[in-house]
Backbone as numpy.savetxt, mean C-alpha at the origin, in Angstrom:
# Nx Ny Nz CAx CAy CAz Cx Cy Cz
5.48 18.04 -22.42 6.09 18.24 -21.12 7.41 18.97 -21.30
7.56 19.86 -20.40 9.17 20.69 -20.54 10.15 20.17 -19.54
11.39 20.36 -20.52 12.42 19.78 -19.91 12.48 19.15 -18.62
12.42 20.98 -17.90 12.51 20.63 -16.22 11.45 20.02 -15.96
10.52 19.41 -16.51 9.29 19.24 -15.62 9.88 17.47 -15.93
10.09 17.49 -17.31 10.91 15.40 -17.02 12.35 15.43 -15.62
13.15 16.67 -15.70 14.29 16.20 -14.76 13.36 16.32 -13.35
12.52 17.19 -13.13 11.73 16.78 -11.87 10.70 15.72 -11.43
10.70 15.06 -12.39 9.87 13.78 -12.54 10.81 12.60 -12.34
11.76 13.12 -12.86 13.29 11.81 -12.28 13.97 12.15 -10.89
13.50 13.20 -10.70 14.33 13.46 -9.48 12.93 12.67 -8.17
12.41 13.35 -8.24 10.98 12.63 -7.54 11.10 11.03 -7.72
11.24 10.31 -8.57 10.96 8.77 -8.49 12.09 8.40 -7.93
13.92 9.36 -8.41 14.37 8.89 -7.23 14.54 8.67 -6.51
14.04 10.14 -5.68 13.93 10.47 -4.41 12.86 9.31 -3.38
11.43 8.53 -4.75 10.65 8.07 -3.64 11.24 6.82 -3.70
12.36 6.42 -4.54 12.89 4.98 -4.65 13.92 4.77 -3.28
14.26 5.57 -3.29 15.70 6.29 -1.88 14.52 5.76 -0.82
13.58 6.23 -0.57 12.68 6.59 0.96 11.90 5.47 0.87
11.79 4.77 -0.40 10.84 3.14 0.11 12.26 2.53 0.07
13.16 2.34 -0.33 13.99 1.56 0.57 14.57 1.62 1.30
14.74 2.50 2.36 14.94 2.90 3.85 13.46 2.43 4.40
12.52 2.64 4.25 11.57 1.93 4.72 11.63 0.25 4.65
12.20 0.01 3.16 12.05 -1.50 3.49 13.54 -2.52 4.51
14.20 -1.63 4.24 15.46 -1.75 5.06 14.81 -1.81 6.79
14.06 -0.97 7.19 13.48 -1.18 8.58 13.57 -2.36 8.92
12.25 -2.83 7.80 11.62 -4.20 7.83 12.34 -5.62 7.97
13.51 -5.23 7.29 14.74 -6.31 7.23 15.16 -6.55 8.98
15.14 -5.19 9.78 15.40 -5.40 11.18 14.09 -5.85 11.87
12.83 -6.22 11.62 12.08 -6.64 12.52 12.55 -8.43 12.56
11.41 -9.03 13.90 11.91 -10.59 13.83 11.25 -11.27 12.20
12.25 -12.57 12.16 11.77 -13.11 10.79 10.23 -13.19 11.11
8.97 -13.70 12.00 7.86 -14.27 11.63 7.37 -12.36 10.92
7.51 -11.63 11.89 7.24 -10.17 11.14 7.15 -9.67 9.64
8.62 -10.26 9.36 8.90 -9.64 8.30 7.82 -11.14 7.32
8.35 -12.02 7.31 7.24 -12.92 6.58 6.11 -12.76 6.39
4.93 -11.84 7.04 4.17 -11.65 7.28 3.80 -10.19 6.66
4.76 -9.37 6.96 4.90 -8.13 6.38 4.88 -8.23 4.61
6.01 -9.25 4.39 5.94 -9.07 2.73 4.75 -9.99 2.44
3.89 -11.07 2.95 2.73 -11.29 2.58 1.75 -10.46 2.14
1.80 -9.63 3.10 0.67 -8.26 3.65 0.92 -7.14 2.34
2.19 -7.45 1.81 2.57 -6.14 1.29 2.35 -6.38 -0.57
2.77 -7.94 -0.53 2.18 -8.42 -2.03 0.67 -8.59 -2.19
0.03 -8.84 -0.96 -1.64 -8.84 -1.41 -1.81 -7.06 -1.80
-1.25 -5.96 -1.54 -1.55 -4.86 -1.26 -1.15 -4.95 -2.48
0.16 -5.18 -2.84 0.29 -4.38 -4.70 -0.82 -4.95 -5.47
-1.24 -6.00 -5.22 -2.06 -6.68 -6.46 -3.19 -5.70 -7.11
-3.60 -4.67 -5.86 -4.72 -4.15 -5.65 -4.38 -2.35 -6.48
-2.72 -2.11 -6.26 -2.79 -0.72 -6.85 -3.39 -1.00 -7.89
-3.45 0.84 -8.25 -3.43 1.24 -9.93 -2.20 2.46 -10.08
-2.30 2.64 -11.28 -0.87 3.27 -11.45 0.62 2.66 -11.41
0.57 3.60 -11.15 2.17 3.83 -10.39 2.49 3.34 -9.30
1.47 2.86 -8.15 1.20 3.00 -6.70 2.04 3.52 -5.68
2.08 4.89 -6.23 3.10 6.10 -5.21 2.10 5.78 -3.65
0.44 6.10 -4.71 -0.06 6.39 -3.45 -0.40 5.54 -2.60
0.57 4.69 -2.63 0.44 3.00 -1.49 1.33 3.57 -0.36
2.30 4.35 -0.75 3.39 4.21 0.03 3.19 5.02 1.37
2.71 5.79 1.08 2.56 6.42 2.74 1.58 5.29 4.03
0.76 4.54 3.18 0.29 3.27 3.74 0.97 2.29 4.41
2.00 1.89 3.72 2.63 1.31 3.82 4.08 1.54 4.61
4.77 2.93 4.76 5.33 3.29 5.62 4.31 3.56 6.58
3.02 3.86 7.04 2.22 3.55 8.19 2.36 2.06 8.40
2.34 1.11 7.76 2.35 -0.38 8.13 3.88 -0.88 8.94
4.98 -0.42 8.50 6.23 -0.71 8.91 6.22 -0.02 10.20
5.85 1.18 10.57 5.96 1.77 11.64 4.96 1.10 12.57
3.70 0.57 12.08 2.81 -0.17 12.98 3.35 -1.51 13.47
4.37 -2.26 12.15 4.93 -3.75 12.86 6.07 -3.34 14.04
6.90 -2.26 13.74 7.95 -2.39 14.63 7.52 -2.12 15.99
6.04 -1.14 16.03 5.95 -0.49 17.37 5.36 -2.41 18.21
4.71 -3.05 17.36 4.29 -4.67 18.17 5.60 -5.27 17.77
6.65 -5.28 17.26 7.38 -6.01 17.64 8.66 -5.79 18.87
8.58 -4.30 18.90 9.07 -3.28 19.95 8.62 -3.72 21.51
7.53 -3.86 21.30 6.69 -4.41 22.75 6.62 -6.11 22.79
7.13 -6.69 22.40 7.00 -7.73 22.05 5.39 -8.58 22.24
4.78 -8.19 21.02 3.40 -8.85 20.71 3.55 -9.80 19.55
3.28 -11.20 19.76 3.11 -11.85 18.54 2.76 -11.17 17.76
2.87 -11.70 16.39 3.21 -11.18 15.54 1.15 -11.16 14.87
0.90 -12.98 15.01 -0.69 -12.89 14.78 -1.58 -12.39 15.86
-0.78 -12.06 16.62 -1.97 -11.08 17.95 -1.54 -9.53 17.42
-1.08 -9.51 16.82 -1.21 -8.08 16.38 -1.69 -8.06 15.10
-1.75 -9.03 14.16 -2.43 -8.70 13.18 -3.57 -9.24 13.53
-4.15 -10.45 13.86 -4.72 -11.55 14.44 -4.68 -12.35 13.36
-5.29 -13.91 13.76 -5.31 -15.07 13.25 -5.47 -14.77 11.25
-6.21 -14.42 11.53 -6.82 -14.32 9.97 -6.04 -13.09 8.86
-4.79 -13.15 8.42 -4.31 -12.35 7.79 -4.81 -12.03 6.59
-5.40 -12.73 5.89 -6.18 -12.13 4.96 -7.28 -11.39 5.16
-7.85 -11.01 6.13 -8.98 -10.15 6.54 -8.25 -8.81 7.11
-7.12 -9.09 7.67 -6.19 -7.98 8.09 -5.52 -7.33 6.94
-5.16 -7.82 5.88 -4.49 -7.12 4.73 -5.69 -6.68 3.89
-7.11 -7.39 4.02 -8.03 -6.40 3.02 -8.73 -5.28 3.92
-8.79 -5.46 5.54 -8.31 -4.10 5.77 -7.83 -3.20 5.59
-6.58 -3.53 5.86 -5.36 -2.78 5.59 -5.97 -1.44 4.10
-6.11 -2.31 3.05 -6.61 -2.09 1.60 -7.38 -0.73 1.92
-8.28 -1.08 2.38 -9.59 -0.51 2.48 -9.62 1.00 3.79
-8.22 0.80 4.73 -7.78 1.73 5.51 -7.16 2.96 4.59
-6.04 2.35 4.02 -5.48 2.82 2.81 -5.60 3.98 2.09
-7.56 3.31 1.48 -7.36 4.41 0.37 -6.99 5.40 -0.40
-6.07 4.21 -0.61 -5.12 4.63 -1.34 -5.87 4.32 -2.94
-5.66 4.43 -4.10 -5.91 4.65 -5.65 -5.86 3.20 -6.03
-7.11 1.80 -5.89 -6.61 0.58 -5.92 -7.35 0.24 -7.68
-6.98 -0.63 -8.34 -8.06 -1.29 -9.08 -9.37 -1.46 -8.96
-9.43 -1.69 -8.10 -10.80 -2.31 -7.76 -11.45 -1.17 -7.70
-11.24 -0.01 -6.79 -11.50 1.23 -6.91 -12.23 1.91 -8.08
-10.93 1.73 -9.24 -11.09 2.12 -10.02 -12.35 1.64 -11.28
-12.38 0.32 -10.83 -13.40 -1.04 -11.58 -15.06 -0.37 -11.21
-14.69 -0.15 -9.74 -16.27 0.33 -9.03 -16.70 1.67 -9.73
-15.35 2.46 -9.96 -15.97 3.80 -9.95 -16.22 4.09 -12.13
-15.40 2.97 -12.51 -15.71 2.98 -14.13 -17.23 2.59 -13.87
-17.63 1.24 -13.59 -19.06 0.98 -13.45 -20.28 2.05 -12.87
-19.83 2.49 -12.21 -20.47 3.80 -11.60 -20.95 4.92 -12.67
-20.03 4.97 -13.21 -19.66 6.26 -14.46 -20.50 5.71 -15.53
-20.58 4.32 -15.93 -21.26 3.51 -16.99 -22.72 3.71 -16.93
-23.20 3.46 -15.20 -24.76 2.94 -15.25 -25.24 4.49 -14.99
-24.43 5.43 -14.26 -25.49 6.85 -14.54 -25.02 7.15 -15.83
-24.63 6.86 -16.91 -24.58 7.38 -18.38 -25.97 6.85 -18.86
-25.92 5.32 -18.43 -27.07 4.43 -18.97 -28.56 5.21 -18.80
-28.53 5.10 -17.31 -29.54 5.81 -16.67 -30.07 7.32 -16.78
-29.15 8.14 -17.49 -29.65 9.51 -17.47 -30.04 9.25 -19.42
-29.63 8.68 -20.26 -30.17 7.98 -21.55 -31.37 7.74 -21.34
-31.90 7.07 -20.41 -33.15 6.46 -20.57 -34.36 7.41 -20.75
């Protein structure tokens, strides 16, 4: 890798470190059940990257902009996600697609059984 291509690789992670925490700073202004709910929503979601998970983040600044606009209007917080938050955050996941593990688990196995299969 050349020089500039590491100082633009530092400049970039700063830059996306700067812009997810102005995003998470939002979050700090929604009501507490929100935000409780939000960082629930947001730790089931990392479990699931791979990488780096840059590519969570545009997801996830879609998610902050989705709590404030229901907490803006004032909608409970589980009527906007509804009752069942774990079915709403593996949504979420699966809206995403974004670059997850699991993803990646399906698509190694994938890669495995047509190797198997074109062997035979």
């Amino acid at each position: 890798m050349k020089s500039h291509n590491i100082v633009d690789y530092f400049k970039q992670v700063r830059a996306d470190k700067i812009e997810y925490r102005a995003h998470m700073a939002r979050v700090k202004e929604l009501p507490k059940d929100y935000q409780i709910v939000f960082e629930e929503v947001q730790k089931f979601l990392w479990q699931f990257t791979a990488g780096d998970g840059m590519d969570m983040m545009v997801g996830m600044f879609a998610l902050v902009d989705f709590f404030e606009e229901g907490a803006s209007n004032h909608v409970p917080i589980l009527q906007l996600v509804g009752e069942d938050v774990g079915t709403f955050a593996e949504n979420t996941l699966h809206e995403m697609q974004a670059r997850t593990s699991v993803n990646e688990l399906k698509q190694k196995m994938n890669q495995r059984i047509a190797k198997k299969l074109s062997e035979e």
